[in-house]
N, C-alpha and C positions, 0 to 999 in steps of 0.2 A: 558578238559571241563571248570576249573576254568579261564584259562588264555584266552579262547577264550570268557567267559563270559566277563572276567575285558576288552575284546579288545571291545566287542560290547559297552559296557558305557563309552569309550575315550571320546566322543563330550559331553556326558552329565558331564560328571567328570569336563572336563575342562569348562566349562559353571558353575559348581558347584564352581570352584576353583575360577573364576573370579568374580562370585558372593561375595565370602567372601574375597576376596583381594579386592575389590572395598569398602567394608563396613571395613575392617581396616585400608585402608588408609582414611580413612574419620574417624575413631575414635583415630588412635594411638597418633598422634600430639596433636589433643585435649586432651587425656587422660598423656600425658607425661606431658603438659601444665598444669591441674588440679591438678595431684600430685604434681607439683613443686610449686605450689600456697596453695595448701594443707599443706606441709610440712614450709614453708618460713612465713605463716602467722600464725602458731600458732594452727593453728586447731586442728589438732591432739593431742599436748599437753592441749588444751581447755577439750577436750572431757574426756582426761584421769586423768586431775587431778582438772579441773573449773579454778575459779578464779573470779577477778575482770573484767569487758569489753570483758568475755567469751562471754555472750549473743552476743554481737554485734559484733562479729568477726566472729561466726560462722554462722547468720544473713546473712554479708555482702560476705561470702562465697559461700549461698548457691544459695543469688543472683546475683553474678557475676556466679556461673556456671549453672542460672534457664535451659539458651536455650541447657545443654549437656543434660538433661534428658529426653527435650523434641523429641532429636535426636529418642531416642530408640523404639517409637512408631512406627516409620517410618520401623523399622526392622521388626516387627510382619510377615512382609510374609516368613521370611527366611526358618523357618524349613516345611513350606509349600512347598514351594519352591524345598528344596533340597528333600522333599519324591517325588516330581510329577515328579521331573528330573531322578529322579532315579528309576522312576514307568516305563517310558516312554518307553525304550526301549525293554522289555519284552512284552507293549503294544503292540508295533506298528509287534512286531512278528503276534503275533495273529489276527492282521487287513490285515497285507499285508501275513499270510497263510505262512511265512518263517520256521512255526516253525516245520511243516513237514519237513522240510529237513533234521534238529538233528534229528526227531523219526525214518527217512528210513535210518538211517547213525550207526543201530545198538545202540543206545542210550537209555536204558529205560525211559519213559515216567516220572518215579518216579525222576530217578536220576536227569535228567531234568532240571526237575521242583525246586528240592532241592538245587540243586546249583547255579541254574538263581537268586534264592528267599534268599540263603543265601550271596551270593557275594552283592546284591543286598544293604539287609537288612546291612551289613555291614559298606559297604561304607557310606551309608544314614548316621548311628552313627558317623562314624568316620568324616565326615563334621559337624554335630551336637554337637559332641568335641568338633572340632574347633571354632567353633562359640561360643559354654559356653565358653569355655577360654577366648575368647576375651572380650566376656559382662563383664564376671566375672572380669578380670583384670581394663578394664574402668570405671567401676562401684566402684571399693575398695575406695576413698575418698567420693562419695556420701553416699553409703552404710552404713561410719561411721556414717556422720551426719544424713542421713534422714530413713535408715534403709532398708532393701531387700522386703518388706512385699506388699506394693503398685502394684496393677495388671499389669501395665508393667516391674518391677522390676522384680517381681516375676516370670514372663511366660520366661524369659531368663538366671536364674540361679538356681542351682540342677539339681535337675533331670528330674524335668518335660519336658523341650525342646527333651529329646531322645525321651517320649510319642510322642508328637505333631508331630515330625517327621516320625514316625511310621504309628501315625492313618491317615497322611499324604498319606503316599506311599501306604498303604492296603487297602484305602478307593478309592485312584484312580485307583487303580491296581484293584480291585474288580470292578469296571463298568468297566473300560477297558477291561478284561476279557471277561464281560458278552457282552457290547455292540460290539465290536470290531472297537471300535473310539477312537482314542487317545486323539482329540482334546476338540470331546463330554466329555470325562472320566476328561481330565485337566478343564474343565470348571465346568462341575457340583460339579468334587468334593473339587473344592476350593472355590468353594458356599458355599456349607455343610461344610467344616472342618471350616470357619472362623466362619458362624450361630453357629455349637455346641461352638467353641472355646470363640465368644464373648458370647455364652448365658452363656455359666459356670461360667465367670468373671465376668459380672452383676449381675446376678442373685442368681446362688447355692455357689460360691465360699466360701462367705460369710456366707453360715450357714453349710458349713462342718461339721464346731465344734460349737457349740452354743458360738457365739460372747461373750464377760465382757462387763458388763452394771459395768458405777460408777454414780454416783450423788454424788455433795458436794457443802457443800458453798462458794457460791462466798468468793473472795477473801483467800481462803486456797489454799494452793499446792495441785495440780491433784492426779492421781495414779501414783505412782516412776514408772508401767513398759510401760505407754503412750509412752515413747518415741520410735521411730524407728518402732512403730506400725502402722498398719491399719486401718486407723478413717474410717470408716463407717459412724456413727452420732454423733455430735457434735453440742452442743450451749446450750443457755439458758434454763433450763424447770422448772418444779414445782417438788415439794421433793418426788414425786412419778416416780420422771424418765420421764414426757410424756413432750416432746419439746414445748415451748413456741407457741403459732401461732406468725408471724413474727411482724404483728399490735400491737399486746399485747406486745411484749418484745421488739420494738422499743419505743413505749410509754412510757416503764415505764424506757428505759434508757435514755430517752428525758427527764423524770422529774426528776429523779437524775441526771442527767449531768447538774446541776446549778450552777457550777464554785465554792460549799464547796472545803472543802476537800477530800482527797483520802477516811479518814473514814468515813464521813458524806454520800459521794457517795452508798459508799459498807450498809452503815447502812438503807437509804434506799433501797437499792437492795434487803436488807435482810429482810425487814419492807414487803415489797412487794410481799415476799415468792421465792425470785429468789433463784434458784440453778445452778448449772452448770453440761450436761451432756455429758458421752462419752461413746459411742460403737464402740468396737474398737476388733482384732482381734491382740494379743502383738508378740512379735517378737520372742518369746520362742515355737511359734508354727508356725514356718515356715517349717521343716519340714517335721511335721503331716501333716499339710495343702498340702505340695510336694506330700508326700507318698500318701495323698488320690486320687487327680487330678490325680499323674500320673497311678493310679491303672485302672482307670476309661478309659484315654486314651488308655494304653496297652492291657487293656481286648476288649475294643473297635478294635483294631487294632489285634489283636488274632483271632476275631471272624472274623474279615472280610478276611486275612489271609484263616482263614480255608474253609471261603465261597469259594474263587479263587482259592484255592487246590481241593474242590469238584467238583467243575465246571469243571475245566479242565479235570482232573479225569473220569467225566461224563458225560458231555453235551459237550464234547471236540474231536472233529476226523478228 
């Protein structure tokens, strides 16, 4: 049963497989290139020990590699991708009526079911492995400097991406099921999985954990654990934390920017009641943040799971 299951998903496998061998050889050359620029310019040693012309090294680092970050957005469909490929053929049983032919072939229904659904479930992770691996390896020189926490960052290393693949394959598997459309099931449900997937990034991500508010005055060093964090809001406001309006706080850096000096500038800044604020999300709770998301996705893809076990179960002959 197992080996005639793994023979039914050959075409999606290898369609899975070309998928992520297309997205490595577009990352690995660039990420070999990155590390060797990483290492050869100082960077690493900047980060771990400062120095003199640290600031502008690392600067100039991370604008020579702005366009590799911008690659990874582009990958957002992947773990989509490999649940609906791996939903597909269990579907299209159930459209095209094949799957009576295992239940008249002395096969219990249960058994079935359990093993179409764990071969299935499996393979999906073990492409989704592959795929963190890769992020995660391309990623290691940005990562130092700018840190894992940023919403495309973040939705392609830990743990979260096995979620996403999951509620992937049981949200399409679930209409699939019910409608007996494969196409219909691929379409709708990568509607739905990218709507919850961008609403949660915009939206709730951010207040998982109640965000750190700072305020401070201009012209002092930040909070030490800003860096490699999740800026949320940032810029000018008044000593109560509330952001400048944009008019008020260009004004008043138009009339200190009279060509004194550096302390003249900051003294009216400070005459003026400027502060400087940041909400931010630090990089000591990437994790947390993992473990909540992916809780959310997994339960989400549990439930639906169990939907496509009832059904079949029941409204299924």
């Amino acid at each position: 049963m197992i080996w005639l299951t793994w023979r039914l998903q050959r075409l999606e496998t290898a369609l899975v497989l070309a998928a992520l061998a297309l997205a490595a050889a577009s990352l690995i050359p660039l990420g070999l290139h990155m590390a060797s620029v990483y290492s050869a310019s100082g960077v690493g040693a900047c980060l771990a020990h400062g120095g003199s012309g640290c600031g502008s090294t690392v600067d100039s680092f991370q604008h020579r590699f702005e366009h590799a970050g911008a690659i990874i957005p582009w990958l957002n469909f992947l773990p989509g991708l490999i649940g609906v490929l791996f939903a597909a053929p269990l579907i299209l049983d159930f459209e095209h009526g094949t799957f009576r032919f295992a239940w008249t072939q002395s096969v219990p229904r249960n058994r079935w079911l359990t093993v179409r659904l764990t071969v299935m479930c499996a393979a999906a992770l073990l492409a989704t492995f592959a795929l963190i691996q890769l992020m995660t390896w391309f990623r290691i020189p940005l990562d130092h400097v700018s840190g894992r926490m940023e919403p495309n960052v973040f939705d392609f290393e830990g743990i979260v991406p096995y979620a996403y693949t999951l509620f992937a394959l049981a949200l399409v598997l679930a209409i699939g099921i019910v409608t007996r459309r494969a196409v219909t099931a691929a379409a709708v449900g990568l509607i739905a999985y990218f709507a919850l997937r961008v609403g949660i990034q915009i939206w709730l991500r951010k207040d998982f954990i109640a965000p750190l508010r700072k305020v401070w005055p201009v012209g002092l060093p930040g909070p030490s654990n800003v860096d490699r964090a999740w800026s949320i809001t940032s810029g000018p406001s008044d000593a109560s934390g509330h952001l400048l309006p944009p008019t008020t706080a260009n004004h008043i850096l138009a009339l200190c920017n009279n060509g004194s000096t550096k302390q003249g500038d900051l003294a009216c800044m400070r005459a003026h009641h400027v502060f400087n604020l940041a909400v931010y999300q630090p990089a000591s709770r990437f994790w947390l943040l993992q473990g909540i998301e992916t809780a959310i996705f997994a339960a989400l893809a549990a439930a639906l799971l169990a939907t496509a076990v009832w059904w079949v179960r029941n409204r299924v002959s």
